[in-house]
Residue frames relative to the residue before (quaternion, step in Angstrom):
aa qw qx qy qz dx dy dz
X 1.0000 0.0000 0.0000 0.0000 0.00 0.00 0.00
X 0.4839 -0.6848 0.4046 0.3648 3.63 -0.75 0.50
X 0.4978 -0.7105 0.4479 0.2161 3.15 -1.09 -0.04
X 0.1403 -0.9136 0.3551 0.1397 3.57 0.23 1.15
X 0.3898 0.6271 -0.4106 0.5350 3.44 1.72 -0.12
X 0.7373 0.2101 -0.3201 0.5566 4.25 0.60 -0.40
X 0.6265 0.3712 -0.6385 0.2492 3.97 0.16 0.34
X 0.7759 -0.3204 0.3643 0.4032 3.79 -1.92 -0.09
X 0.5620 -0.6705 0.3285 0.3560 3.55 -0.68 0.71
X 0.4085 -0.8082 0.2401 0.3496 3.73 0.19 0.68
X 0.6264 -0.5025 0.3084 0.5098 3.76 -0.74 0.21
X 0.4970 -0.5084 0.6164 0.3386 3.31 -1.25 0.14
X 0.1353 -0.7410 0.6514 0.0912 3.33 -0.96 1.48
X 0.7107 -0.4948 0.4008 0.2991 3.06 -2.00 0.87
X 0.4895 -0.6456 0.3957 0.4324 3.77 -1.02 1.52
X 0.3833 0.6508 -0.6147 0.2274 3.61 0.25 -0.54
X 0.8593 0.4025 0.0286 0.3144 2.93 0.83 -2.29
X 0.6003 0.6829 -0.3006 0.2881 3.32 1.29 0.21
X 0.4329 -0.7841 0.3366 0.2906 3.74 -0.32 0.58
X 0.2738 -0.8606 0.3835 0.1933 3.63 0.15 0.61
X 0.3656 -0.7625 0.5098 0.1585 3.12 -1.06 1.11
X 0.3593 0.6843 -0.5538 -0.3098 3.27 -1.14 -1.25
X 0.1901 -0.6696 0.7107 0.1020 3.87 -1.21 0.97
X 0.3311 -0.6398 0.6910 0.0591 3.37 -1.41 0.94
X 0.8264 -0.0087 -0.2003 0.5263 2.81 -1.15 1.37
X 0.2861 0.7755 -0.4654 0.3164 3.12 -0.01 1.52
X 0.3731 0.7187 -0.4360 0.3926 3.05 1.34 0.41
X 0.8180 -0.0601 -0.0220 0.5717 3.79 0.44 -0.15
X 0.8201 0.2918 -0.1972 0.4510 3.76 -1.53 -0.05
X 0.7812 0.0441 0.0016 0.6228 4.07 -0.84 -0.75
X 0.9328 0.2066 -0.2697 0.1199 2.84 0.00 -0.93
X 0.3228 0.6076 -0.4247 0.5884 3.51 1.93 -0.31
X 0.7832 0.2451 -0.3394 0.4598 4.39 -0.28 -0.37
X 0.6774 0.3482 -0.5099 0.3998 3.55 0.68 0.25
X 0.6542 0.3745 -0.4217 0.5040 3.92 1.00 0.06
X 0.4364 0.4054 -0.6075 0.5255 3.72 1.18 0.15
X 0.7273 0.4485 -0.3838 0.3502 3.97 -0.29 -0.50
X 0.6395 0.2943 -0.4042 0.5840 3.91 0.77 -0.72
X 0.6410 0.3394 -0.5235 0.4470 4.35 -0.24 -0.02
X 0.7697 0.3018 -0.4921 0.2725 3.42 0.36 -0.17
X 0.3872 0.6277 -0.3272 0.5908 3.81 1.91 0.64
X 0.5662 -0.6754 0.3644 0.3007 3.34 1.29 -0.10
X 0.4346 0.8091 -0.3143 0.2401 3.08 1.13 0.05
X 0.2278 -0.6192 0.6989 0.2762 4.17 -0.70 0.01
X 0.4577 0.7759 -0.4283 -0.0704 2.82 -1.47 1.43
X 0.5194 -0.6501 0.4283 0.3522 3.38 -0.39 1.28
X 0.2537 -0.6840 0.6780 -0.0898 3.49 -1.76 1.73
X 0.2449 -0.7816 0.5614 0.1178 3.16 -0.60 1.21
X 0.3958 0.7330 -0.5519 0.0381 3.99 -0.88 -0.30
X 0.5217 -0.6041 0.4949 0.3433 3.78 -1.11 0.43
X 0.7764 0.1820 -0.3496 0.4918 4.14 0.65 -0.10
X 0.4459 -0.7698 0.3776 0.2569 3.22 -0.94 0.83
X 0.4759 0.7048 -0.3544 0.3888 3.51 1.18 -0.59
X 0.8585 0.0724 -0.1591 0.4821 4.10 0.78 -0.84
X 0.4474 0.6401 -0.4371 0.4461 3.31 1.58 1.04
X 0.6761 0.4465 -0.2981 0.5047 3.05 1.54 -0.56
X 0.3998 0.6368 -0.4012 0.5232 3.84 1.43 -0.22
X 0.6913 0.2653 -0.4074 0.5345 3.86 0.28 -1.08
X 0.6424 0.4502 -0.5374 0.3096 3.94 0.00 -0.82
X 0.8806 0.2096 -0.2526 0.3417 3.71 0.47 -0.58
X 0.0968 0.6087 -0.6227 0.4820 3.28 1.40 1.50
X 0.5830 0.6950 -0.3056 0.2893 3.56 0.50 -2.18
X 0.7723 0.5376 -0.0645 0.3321 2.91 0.53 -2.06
X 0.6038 0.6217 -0.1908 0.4611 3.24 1.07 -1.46
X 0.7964 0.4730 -0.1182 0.3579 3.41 0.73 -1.60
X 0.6136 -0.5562 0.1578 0.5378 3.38 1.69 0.00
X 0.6236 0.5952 -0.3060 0.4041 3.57 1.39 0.27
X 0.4839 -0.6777 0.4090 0.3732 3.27 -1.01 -0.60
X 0.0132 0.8972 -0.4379 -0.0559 3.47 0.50 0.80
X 0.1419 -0.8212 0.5519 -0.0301 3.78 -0.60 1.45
X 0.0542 0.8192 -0.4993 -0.2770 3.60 -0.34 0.83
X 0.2015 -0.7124 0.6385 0.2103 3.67 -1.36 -0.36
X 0.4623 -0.7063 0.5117 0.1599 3.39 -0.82 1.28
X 0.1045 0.7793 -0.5675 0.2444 4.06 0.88 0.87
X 0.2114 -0.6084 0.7621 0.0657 3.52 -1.44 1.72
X 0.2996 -0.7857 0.5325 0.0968 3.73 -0.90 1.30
X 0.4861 0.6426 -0.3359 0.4877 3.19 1.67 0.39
X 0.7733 0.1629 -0.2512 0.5589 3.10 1.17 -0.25
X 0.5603 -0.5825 0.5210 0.2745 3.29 -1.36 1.61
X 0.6663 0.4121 -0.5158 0.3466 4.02 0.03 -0.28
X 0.8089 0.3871 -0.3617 0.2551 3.42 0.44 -1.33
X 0.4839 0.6376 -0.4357 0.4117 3.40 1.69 -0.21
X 0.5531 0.5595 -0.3752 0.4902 3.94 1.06 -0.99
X 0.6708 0.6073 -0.0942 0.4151 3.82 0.92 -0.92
X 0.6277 0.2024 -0.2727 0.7005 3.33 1.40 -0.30
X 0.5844 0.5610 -0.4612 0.3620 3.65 0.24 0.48
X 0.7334 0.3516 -0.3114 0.4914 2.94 1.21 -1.15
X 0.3866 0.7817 -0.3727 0.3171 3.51 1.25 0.15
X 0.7310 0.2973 -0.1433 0.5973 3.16 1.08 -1.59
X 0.6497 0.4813 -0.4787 0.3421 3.70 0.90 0.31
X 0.4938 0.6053 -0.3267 0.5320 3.14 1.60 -0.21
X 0.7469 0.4038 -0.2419 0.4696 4.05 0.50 -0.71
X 0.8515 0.2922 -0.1068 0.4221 3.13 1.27 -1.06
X 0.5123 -0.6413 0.4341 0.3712 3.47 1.60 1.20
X 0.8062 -0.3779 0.2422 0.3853 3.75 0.46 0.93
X 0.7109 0.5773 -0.3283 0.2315 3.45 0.79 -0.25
X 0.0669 0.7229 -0.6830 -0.0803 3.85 -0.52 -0.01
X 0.0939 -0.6258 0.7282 0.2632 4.33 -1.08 0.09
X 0.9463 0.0498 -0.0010 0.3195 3.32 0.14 -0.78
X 0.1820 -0.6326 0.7412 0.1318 3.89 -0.98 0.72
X 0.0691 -0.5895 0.8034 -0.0477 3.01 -1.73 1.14
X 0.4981 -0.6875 0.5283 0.0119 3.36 -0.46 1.97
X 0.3570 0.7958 -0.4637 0.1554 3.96 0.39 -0.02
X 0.6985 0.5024 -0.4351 0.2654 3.74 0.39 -0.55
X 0.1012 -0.7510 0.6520 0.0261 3.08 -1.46 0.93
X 0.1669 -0.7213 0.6721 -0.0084 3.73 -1.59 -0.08
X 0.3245 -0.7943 0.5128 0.0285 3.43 -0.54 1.38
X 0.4400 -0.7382 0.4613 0.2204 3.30 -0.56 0.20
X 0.5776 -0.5030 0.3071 0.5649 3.91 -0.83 0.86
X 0.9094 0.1853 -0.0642 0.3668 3.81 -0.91 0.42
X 0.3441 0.7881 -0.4268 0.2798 3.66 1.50 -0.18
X 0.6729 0.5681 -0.3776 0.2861 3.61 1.03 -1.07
X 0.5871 0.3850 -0.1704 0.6914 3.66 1.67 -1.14
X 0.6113 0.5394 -0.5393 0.2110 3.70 -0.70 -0.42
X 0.0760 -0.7437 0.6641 -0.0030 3.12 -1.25 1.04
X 0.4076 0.7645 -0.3902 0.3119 3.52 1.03 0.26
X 0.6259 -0.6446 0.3892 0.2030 3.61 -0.64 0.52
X 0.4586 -0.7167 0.2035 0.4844 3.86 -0.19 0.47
X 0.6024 0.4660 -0.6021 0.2397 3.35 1.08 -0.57
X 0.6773 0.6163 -0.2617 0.3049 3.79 0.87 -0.93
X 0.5186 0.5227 -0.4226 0.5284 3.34 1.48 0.75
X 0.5347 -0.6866 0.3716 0.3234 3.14 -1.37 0.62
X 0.6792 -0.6068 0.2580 0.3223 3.70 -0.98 0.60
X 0.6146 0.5510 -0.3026 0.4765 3.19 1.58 -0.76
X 0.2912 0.6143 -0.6178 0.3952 3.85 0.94 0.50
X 0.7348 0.4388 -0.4510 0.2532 3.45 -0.06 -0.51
X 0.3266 0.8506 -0.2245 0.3455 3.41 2.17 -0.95
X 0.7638 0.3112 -0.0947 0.5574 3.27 1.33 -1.75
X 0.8049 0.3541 -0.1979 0.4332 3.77 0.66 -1.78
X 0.7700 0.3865 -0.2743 0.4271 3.37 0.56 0.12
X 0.5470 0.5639 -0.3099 0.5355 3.74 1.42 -0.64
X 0.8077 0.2475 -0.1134 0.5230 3.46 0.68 -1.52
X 0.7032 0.5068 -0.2911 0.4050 3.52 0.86 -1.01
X 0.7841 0.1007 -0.1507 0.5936 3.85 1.49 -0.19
X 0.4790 0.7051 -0.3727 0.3668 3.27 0.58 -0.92
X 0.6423 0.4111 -0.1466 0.6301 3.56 0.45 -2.12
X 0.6217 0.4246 -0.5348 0.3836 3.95 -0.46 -0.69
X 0.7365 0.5208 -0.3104 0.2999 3.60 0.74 -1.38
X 0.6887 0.5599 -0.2470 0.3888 3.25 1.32 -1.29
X 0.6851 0.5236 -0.2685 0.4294 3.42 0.97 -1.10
X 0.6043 0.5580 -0.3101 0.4768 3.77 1.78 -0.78
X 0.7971 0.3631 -0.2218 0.4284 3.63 1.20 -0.45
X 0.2987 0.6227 -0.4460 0.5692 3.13 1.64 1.35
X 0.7954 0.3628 -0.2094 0.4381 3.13 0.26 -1.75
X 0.5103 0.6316 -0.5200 0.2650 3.61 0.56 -0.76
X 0.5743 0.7145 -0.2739 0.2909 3.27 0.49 -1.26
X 0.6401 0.5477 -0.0437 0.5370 3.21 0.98 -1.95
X 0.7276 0.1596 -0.3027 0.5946 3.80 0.09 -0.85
X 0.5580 0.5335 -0.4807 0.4158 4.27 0.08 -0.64
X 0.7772 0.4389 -0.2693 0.3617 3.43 0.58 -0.47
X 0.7719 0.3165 -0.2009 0.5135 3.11 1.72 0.07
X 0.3962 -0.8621 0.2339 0.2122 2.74 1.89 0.27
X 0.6064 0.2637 -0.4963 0.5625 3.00 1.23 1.69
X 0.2861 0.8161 -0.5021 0.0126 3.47 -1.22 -0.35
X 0.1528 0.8402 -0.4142 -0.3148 3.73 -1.18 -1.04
X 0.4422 -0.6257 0.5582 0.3184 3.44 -1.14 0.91
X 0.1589 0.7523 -0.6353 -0.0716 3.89 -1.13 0.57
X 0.4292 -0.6979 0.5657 0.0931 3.52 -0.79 1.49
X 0.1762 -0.7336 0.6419 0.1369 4.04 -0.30 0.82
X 0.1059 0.7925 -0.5923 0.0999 3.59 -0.06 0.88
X 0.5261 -0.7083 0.4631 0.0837 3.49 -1.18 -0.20
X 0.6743 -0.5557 0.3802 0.3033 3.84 -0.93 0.09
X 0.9310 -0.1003 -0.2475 0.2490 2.91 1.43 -0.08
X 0.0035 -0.6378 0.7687 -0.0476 1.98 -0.88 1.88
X 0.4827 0.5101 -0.4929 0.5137 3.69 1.17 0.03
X 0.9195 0.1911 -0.0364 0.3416 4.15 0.58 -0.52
X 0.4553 -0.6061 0.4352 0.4858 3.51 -0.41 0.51
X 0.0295 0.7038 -0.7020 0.1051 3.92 -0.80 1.17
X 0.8765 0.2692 0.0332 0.3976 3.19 -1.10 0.82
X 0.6739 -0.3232 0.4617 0.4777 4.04 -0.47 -1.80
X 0.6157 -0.5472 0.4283 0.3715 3.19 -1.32 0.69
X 0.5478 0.5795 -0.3078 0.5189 3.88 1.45 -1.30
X 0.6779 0.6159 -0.2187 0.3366 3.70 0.95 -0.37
X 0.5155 0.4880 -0.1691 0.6838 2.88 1.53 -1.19
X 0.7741 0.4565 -0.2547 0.3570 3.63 0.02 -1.02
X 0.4525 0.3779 -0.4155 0.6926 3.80 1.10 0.01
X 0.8663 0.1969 -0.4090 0.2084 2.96 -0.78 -0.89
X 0.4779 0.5325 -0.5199 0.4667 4.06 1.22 -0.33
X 0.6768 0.5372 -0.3922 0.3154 3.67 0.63 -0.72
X 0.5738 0.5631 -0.2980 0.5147 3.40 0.97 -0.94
X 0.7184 0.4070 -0.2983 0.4788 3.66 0.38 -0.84
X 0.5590 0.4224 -0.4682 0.5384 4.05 0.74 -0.55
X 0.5923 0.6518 -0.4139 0.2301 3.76 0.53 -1.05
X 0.5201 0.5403 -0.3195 0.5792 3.20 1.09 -1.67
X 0.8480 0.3087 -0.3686 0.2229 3.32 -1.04 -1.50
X 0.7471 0.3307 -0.3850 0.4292 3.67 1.07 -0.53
X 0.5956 0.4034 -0.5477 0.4272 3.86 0.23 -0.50
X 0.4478 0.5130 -0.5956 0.4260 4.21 0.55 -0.04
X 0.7769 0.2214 -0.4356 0.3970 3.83 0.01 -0.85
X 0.5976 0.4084 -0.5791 0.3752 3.99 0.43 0.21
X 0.7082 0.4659 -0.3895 0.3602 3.74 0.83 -0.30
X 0.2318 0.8575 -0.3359 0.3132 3.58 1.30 0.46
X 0.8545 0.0941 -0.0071 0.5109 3.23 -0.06 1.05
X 0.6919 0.3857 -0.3256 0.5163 3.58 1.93 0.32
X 0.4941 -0.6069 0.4630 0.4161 4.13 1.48 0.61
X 0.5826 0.2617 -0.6112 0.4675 3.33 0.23 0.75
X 0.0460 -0.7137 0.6534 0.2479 3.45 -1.75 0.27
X 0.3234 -0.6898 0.5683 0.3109 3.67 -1.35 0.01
X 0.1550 0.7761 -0.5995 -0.1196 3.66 -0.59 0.04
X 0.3553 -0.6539 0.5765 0.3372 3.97 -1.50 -0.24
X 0.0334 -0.7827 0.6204 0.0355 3.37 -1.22 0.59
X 0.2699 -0.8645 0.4241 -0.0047 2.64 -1.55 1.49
X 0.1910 -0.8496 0.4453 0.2082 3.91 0.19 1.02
X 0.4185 -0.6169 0.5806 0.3274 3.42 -1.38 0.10
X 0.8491 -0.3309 0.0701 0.4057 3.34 -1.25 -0.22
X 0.4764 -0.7173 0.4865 0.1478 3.75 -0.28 1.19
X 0.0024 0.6876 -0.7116 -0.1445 3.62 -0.62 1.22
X 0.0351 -0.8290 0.5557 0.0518 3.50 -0.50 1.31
X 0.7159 -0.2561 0.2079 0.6153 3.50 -0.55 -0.96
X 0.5723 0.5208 -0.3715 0.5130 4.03 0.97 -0.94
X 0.6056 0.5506 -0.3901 0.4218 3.72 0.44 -1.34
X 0.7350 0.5305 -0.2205 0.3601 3.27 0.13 -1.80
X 0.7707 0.3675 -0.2667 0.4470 3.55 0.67 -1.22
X 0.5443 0.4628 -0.4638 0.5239 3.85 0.97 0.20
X 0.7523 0.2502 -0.4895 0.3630 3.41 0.08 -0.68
X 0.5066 0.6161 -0.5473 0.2534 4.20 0.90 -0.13
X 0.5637 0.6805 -0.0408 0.4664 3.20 1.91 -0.45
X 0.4583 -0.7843 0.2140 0.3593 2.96 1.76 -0.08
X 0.3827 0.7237 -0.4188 0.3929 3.72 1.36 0.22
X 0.1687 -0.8414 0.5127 0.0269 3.49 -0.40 1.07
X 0.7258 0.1963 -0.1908 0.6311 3.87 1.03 -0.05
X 0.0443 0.7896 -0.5260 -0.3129 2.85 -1.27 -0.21
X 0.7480 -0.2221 -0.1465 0.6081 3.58 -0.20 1.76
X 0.8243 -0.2383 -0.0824 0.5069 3.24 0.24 1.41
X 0.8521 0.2935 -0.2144 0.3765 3.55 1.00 -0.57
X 0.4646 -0.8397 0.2381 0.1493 2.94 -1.20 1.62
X 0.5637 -0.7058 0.2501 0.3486 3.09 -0.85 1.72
X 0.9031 0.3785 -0.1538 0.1323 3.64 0.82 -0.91
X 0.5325 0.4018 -0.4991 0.5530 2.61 1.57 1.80
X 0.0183 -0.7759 0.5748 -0.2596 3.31 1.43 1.23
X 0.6312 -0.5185 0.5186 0.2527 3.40 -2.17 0.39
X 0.1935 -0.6550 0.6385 0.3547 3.60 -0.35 0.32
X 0.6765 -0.4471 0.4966 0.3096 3.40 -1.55 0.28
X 0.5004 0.3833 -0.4428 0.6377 4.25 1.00 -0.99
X 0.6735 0.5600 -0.4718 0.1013 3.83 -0.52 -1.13
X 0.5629 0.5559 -0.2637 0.5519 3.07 1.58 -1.07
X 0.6317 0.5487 -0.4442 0.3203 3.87 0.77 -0.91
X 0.6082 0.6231 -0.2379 0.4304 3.13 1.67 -1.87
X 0.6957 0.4617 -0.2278 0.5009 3.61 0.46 -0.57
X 0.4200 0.6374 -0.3734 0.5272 3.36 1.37 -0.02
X 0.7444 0.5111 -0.1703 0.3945 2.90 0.03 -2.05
X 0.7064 0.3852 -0.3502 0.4796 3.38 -0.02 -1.60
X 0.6463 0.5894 -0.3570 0.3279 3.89 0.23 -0.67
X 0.6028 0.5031 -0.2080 0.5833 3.59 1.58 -0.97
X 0.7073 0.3045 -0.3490 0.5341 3.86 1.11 -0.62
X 0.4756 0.6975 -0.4766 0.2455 4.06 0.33 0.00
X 0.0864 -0.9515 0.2834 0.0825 3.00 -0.47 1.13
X 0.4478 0.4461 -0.5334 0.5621 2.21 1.63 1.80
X 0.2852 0.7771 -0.5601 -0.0325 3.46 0.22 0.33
X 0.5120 0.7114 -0.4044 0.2612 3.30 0.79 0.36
X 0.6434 0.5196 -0.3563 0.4348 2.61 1.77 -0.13
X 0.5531 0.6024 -0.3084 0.4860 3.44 1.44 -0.57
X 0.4011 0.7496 -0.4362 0.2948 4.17 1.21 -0.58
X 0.8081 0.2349 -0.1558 0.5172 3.85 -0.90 0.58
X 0.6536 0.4927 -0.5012 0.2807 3.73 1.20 -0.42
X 0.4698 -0.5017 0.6118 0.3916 3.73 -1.40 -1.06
X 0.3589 -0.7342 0.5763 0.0032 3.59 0.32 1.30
X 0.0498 0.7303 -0.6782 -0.0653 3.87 -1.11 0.36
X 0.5978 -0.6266 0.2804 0.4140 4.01 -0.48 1.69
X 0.6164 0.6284 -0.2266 0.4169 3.03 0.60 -2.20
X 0.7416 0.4415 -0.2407 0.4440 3.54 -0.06 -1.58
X 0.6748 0.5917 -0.2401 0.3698 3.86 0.30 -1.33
X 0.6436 0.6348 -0.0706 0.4217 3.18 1.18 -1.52
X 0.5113 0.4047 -0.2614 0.7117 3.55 1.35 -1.03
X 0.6772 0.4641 -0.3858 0.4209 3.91 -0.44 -0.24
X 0.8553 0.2175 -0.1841 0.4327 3.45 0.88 -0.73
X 0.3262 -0.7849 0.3570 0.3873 3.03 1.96 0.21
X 0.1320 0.7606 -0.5861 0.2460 3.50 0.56 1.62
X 0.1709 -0.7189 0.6554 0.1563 3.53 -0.81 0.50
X 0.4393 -0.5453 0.5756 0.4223 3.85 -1.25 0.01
X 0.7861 -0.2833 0.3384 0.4327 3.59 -2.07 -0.14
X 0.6477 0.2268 -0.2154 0.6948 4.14 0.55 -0.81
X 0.5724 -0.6632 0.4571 0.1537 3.54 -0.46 0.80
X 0.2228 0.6220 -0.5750 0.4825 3.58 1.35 1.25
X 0.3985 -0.5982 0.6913 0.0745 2.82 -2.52 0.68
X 0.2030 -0.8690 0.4357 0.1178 3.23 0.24 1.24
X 0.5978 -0.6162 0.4634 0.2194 3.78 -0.58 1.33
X 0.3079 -0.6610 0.6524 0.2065 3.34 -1.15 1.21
X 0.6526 -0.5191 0.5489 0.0582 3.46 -1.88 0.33
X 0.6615 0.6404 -0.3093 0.2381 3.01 0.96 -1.05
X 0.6255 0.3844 -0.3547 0.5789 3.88 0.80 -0.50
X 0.7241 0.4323 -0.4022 0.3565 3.78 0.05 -0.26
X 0.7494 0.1537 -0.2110 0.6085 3.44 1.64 0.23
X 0.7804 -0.5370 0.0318 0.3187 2.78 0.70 2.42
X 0.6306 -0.5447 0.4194 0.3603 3.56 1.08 0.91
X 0.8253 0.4670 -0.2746 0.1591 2.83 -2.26 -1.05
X 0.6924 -0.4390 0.2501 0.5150 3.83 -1.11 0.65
X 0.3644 -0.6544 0.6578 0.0792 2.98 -2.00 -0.16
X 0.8389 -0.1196 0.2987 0.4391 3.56 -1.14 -0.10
């Protein structure tokens, strides 16, 4: 298969002709490099984030890069304004949506340091990892459906995580992200037989903005894994993309996808032309989703 990570960046295609995205939370980290990666695929696509000042920065990265990049200021806590940017982009986009990239998240007061056990956390974690970190994936997935079922293509992708294969982080942690991954595999058998598929993907270690500013800092791992063959944030976008052109994804619908792993299949390289390492044996091997 070729390799789409070594051809020239393509032309900007006419909006008429562009497929339309929208990732949530996309103002910075995952999700700002997976709509920097579909605009530079040509792609229209609506950025979700609560501050408007570096949501609108990624939309006109988007733009810049050969796409169309629209943001919308959208609180994923609340089930209306999410119902509200859908009907937006059905309203602009004559009904159309190809793809939902599931991405927003929300830490909890202190989550970034805490080493404390669950009973000794506060209850209102769930408020964040499970309201925003699933909850919203679900709400925003039973908008769009509608939109691609009715045209009888599309895809739902759930940005989920390792662990659910490992304690990472919090038990509320693990639990979104196992949820997200059951999600995929079951809304795939209601989407069966209508060209839309749903799948979960898992990234390895993210050289986001936090990543990036330790290693400028001299930090070379980070608990065991080395930072400098980390995921860029586009890589995950690239692996996106190629997943939205397959023209078989139907066969891939309902699975749990791993970046690193997916990438080698489509012969995807990252931004510095590394093969970012899969995860999968350092959190106990064996199938998936």
């Amino acid at each position: 298969m070729s390799n789409p990570a070594h051809h020239p960046p393509r032309r900007a295609q006419p909006a008429k002709d562009r497929r339309i995205a929208l990732v949530t939370g996309a103002s910075r980290s995952v999700g700002k490099g997976v709509a920097l990666a579909l605009g530079r695929a040509g792609w229209t696509v609506y950025l979700t984030g609560r501050t408007e000042t570096p949501l609108r920065g990624a939309a006109e990265e988007v733009t810049a890069g050969g796409g169309h990049g629209i943001a919308v200021v959208c609180d994923h806590r609340d089930d209306a304004q999410i119902a509200a940017l859908i009907e937006r982009i059905a309203a602009e986009q004559h009904g159309r949506l190809d793809l939902l990239v599931n991405n927003v998240w929300a830490a909890p007061a202190g989550f970034a340091r805490h080493h404390r056990p669950f009973w000794e956390r506060p209850l209102d974690d769930w408020d964040t990892l499970i309201a925003v970190g699933l909850r919203a994936h679900y709400v925003a997935a039973v908008a769009a459906a509608p939109l691609m079922v009715a045209r009888g293509t599309g895809l739902i992708v759930n940005i989920s995580s390792f662990g659910t294969r490992g304690y990472l982080h919090s038990v509320l942690y693990g639990v979104s992200k196992a949820g997200l991954d059951k999600m995929a595999a079951d809304m795939a058998v209601d989407l069966a037989g209508t060209g839309v598929a749903a799948v979960s993907l898992w990234p390895g270690l993210v050289k986001n903005e936090t990543m990036t500013a330790l290693m400028e800092r001299g930090l070379a791992d980070f608990h065991g894994f080395p930072l400098a063959n980390a995921e860029t944030p586009e890589f995950i976008g690239r692996v996106i993309a190629a997943l939205a052109d397959d023209p078989r994804l139907a066969d891939r619908s309902g699975h749990t996808l791993i970046t690193a792993e997916i990438a080698r299949d489509y012969a995807i390289t990252d931004v510095a032309g590394n093969q970012p390492d899969s995860h999968r044996a350092l959190f106990g091997g064996g199938p998936l989703y």
